[in-house]
C-alpha positions, 0 to 999 in steps of 0.5 A: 500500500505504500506505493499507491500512498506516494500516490494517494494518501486517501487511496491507500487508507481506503484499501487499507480499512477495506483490506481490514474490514474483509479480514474482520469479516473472513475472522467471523465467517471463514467460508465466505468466500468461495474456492477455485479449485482449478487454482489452489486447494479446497482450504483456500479462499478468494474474496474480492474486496468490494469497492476495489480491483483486488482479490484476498486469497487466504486459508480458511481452514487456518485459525484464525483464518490467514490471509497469504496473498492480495492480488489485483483482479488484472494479475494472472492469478494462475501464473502467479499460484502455479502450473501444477495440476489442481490436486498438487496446488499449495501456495508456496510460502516463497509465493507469500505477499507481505504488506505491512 
């Protein structure tokens, strides 16, 4: 978020209360959102944040819940979580984002 913040201070405190608010929501209900199987396992979750072009993927099987990646909507999330076939598909920690 810094570098939308060099940008846009109001932007980057918008996405960041969104983010926030999403994770509240995932921390309540942790199969809100739902699986892509094609793309990871059946304990990872994609939710889009409302408002915004991104995408939380996380673990809803962690408890809490763990948020691992947010993504852009335009990223080929695909490429970005692998080419191995559904049944073999993890997020790789090395794959991690992480936002302070």
């Amino acid at each position: 978020m810094r570098w939308i913040a060099k940008n846009n201070r109001t932007a980057a405190k918008g996405l960041r209360n969104a983010v926030v608010r999403a994770a509240e929501r995932i921390g309540q209900h942790p199969r809100i959102a739902p699986t892509r199987v094609e793309l990871a396992g059946e304990s990872i979750r994609f939710l889009v944040l409302t408002g915004y072009p991104y995408v939380l993927v996380y673990d809803a099987d962690r408890n809490p819940p763990l948020i691992l990646r947010v993504l852009h909507g335009a990223r080929d999330i695909p490429a970005i979580l692998g080419n191995d076939p559904p049944e073999r598909r993890t997020l790789r920690f090395s794959q991690l984002a992480i936002w302070s």
